[in-house]
N, C-alpha and C positions, 0 to 999 in steps of 0.2 A: 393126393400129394402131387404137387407142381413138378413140372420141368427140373424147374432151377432147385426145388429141395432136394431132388433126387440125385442131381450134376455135384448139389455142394456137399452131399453127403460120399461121393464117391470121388471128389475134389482132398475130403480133410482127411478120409480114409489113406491116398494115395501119399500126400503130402505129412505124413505121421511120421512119428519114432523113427522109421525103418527105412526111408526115403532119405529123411533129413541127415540121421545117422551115419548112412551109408555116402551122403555127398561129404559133407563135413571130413567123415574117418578117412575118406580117399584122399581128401586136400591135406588134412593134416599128416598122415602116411608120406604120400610122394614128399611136401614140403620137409618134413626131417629127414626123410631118406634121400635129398639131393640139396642137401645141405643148406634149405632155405633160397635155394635156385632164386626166389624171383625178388629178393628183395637184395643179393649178392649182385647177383649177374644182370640188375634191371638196369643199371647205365648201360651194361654191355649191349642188351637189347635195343636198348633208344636208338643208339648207333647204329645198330645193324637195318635199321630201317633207312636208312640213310645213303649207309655204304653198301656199294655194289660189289656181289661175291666174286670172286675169281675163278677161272676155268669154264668148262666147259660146263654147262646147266641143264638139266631135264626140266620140264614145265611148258603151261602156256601162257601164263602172264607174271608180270614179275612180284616180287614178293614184299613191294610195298602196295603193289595193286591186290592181292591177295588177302595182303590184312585190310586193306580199305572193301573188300568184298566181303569179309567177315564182320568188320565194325557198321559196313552199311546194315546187317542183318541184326548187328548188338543194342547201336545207337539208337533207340527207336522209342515209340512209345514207353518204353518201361521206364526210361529217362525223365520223362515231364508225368504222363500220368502213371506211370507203374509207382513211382517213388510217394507221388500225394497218395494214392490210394493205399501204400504200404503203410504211409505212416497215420491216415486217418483211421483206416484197421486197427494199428498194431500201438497207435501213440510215437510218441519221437524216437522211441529206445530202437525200433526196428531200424530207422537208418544205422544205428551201429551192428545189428547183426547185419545189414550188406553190408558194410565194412569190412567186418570178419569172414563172411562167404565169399568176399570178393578178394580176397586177400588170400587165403587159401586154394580158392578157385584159381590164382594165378599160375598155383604148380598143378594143378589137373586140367588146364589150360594147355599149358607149355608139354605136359606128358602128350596128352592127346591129337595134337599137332605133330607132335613129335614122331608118333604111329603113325600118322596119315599119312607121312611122307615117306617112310620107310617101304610101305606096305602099298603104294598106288602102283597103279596099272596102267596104260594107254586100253584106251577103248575102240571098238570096231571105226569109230570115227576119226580117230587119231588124237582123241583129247585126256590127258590125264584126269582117271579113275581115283578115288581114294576115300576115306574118311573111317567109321567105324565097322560099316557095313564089310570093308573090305580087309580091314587088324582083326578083326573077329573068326572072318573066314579063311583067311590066308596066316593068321597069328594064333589066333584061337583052335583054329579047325572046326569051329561052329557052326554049319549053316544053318543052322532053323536059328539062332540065335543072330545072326548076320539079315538074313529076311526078316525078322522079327522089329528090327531096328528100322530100316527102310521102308515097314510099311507104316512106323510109328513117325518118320519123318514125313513122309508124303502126308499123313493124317495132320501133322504140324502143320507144314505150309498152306494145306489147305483147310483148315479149320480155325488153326492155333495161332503162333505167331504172325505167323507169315501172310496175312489175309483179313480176316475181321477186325482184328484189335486195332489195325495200322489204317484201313480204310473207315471205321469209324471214328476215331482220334482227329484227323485228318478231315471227313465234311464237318463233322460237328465244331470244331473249331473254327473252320472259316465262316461257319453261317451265325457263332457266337462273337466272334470280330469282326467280319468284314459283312457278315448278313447275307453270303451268297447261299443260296437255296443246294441243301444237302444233296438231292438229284442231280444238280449242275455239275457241282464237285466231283461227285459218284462218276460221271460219265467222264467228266476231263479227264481224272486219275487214273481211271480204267485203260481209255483211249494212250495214254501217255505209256504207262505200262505195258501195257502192247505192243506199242512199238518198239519201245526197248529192250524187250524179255526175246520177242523174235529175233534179235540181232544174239543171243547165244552170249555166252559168260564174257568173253573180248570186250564186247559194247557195255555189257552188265559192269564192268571192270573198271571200265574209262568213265563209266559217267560218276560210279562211286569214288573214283580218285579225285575227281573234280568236288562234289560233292559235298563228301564224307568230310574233308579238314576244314571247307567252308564252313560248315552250318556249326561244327562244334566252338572253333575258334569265335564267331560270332554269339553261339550261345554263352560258353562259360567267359566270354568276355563283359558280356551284361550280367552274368551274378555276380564277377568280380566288383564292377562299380557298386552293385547294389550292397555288397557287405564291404565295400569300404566305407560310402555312406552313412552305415549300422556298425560301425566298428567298436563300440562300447557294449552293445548287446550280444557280440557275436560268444562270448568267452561265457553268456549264462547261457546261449542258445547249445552250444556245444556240451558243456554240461548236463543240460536239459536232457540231451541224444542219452550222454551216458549214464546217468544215474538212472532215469527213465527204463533204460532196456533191463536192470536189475532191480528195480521196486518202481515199476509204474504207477501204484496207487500213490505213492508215498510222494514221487517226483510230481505228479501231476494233481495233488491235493485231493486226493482220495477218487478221484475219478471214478465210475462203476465202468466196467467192459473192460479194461484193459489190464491185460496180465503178463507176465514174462515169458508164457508160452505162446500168445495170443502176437506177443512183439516178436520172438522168434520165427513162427510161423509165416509173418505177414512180410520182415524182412527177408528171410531164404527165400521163398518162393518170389517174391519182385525181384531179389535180389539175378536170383538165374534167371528168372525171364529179362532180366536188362542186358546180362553180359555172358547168359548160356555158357559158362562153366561148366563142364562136364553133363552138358545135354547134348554133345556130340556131333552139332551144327557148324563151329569153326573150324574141327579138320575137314569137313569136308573143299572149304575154300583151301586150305591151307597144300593140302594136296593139289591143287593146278600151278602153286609157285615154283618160279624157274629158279632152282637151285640142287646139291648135288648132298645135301648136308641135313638132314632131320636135324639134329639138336639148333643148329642155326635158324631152321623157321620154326622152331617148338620157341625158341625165345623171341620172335619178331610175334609170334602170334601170342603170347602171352603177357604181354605190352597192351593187347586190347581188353584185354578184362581191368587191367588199370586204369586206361583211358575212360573207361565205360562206367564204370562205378568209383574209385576212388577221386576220377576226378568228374565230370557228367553229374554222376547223381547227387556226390556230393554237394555239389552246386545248386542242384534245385531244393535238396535235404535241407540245408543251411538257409535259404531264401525262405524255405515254407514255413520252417522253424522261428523264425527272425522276426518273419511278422506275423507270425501268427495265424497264416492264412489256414493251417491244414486243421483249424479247432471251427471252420467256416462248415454252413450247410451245402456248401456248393460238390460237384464230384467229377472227376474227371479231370481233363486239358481246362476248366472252367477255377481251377485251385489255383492250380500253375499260374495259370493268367493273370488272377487277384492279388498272389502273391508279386510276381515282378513287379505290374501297377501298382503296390501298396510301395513298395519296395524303391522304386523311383519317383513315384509321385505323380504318375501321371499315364496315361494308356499306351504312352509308347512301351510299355514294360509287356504288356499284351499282344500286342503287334509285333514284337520279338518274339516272343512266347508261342505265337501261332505262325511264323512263318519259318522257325526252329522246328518246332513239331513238322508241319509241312514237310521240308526237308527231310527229317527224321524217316518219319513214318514210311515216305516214299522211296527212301534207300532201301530201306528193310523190309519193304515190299520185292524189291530186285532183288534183296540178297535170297531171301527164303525161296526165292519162285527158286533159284539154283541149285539150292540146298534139296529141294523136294525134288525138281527135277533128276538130280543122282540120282536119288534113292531111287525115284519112279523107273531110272534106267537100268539100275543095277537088278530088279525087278523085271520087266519088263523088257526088255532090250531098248536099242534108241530105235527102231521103228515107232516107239508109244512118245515118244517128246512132243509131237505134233498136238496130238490127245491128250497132252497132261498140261500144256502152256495153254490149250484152249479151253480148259475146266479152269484151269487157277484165275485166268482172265473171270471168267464169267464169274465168281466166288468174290474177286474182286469187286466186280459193282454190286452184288448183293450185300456185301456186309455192311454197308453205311446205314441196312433199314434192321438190326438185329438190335435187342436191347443190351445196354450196356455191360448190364454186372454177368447177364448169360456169357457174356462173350469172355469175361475175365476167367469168370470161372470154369470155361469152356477150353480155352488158351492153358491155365493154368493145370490142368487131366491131363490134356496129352504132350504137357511138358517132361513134366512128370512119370509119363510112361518111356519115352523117348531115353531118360535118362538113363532108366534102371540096365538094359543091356548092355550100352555104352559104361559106366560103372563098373560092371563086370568084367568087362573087357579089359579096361584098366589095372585094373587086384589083379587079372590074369597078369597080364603083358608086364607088373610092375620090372620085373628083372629086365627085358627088355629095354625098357626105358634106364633106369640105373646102368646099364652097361653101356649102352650108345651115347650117354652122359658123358662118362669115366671119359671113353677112349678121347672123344671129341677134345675135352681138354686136355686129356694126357697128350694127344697133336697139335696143340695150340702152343702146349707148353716147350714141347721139342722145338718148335717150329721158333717159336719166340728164343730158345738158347742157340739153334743152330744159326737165323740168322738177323738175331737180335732186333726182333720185331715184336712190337707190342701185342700181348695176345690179345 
């Protein structure tokens, strides 16, 4: 028995019933029990990313840098090839289960940011501490459960998200467009990341603000052209998504392989590997924002699981759908590509395609080395930073020569493991969240009669 049978056997096991159940029950729990928070309160969010808090603020970067440090970690590969591969797996129906995960995930989103910041620390270095590792043990009173998560993050950054999938996405596409030699790429990337991961989360920060609103606004500004183009086919392509996810054979003329558990499966798990809903990776950023108020960066951080899938995925879902590229033998960033060029008529569609990924891939390489780095500290103390930024570097040039689907399905385990604590933590802490809710707005509301100010 192979490698990979034995990875995918312990991949479908992980991601079953019980996994799925539990992200889903937690999104949909918090979402009734805070009133539908993200689809009430989601203007209020927009704004808050915008408008600066008042008074005095604990943190170390500000809390539009902060969500730009969690979207650099969201936006990534799961965006261009997480989403072809969901839906050549699962068929069209799976872009509508990320819709629905993603949508749900915005109140275990918003919950979980919301702990992070409650619950941080300043560290021996003087840098705010925080994310699940730290609600767990200071909320929970768990530490085996709190260590347990942290060593399931550091396995992330360096195996899963944060490494392989992003540094292979990434040469493989430039040597599929532009022909440069995947070793080339490998060493640039490496070399790039280097220098920026040494500069500590401040640097990591600034280059993701810069970044992070570039590359999106250029991407989903080229799908919008492409489906206004196709604007007669968009309304079967959409269709296609949803009847698809509830009779696959049926929507897609008897097809053999695809099933409605098969569309499930293929959308949840792309789905959180794109925008890491309740896998317990964006409080970690969320806890360095400078601000005095949890419920206000639980809502600026739960605006990125929207950005990340409702609108991001959306976009390439809708493109791959349109033309038909994801029914192509092709796999990978190589879908994407054919899809845009098919889409515009021409290889400038490509050429977007691969220096969007670029971008992508490369932020969420910064975010995760951060994200792992916590963990590795809350672990280890920060004597071990020096040793865990020079293993993630070196993983980094390795991963451009791993084979593909190992790597998804590699990424895909210890997402999944990462989750289940952080989950926990969650159902524990729900009343936490619920009461730091209430008051927040019950002082909005005061605040707004006594001096007649918009809450």
């Amino acid at each position: 028995m192979s490698l990979e049978t034995i990875l995918s056997s312990i991949n479908s096991f992980i991601w079953g019933p019980p996994l799925l159940i539990l992200l889903s029950g937690t999104g949909l729990y918090l979402t009734l029990r805070l009133g539908f928070i993200q689809i009430i309160h989601l203007p209020r969010a927009l704004v808050y990313l915008f408008k600066k808090e008042r008074g005095q603020k604990k943190g170390d970067v500000s809390a539009f840098a902060a969500l730009c440090t969690a979207l650099a970690a969201t936006i990534g590969t799961g965006n261009i090839v997480g989403v072809a591969t969901a839906i050549q797996a699962g068929g069209p129906g799976a872009m509508f289960w990320m819709w629905l995960v993603a949508l749900l995930g915005m109140a275990t989103k918003y919950a979980e940011c919301l702990l992070a910041v409650k619950y941080r620390v300043r560290d021996k270095q003087g840098f705010m501490a925080g994310g699940p590792m730290y609600y767990i043990e200071r909320g929970l009173g768990i530490g085996w459960l709190a260590k347990l998560f942290a060593v399931f993050g550091v396995l992330v950054a360096f195996f899963g998200i944060g490494t392989f999938p992003q540094i292979q996405a990434i040469t493989h596409a430039m040597n599929d467009t532009f022909h440069v030699p995947v070793a080339l790429s490998a060493a640039v990337m490496t070399l790039l990341v280097g220098l920026i991961i040494l500069g500590g989360v401040k640097r990591i920060a600034t280059v993701s603000s810069v970044l992070v609103p570039f590359m999106a606004v250029l991407y989903v500004a080229t799908a919008v052209v492409i489906i206004i183009f196709n604007w007669r086919q968009v309304p079967a392509a959409v269709t296609l998504i949803i009847h698809s996810a509830f009779e696959p054979q049926a929507a897609l003329g008897g097809a053999l392989g695809y099933t409605v558990m098969r569309a499930i499966q293929s959308g949840v798990a792309r789905g959180i590997f794109s925008n890491e809903s309740g896998l317990g990776s964006a409080p970690i950023a969320a806890a360095a924002a400078q601000t005095q108020e949890p419920v206000r960066q639980g809502l600026i951080s739960m605006t990125g699981t929207f950005l990340d899938t409702i609108i991001v995925c959306s976009m390439t879902g809708i493109v791959l759908v349109l033309t038909g590229a994801w029914q192509s033998d092709m796999a990978g960033a190589a879908v994407t590509n054919y899809a845009f060029s098919q889409g515009l008529g021409n290889s400038i569609g490509a050429t977007i395609v691969t220096v969007g990924l670029l971008f992508f891939a490369f932020t969420t390489i910064l975010g995760w080395c951060y994200y792992g780095e916590r963990c590795f500290v809350y672990l280890a103390g920060v004597k071990g930073i020096k040793l865990y930024r020079t293993v993630f570097i070196v993983l980094v040039g390795c991963g451009a020569f791993i084979h593909l689907e190992l790597i998804w399905i590699l990424a895909d385990i210890v997402n999944g493991l990462m989750a289940f604590p952080n989950l926990i933590a969650l159902v524990g802490l729900r009343h936490v969240v619920v009461s730091e809710t209430a008051d927040y707005f019950a002082r909005l509301k005061l605040r707004h009669v006594a001096q007649d100010e918009p809450a």
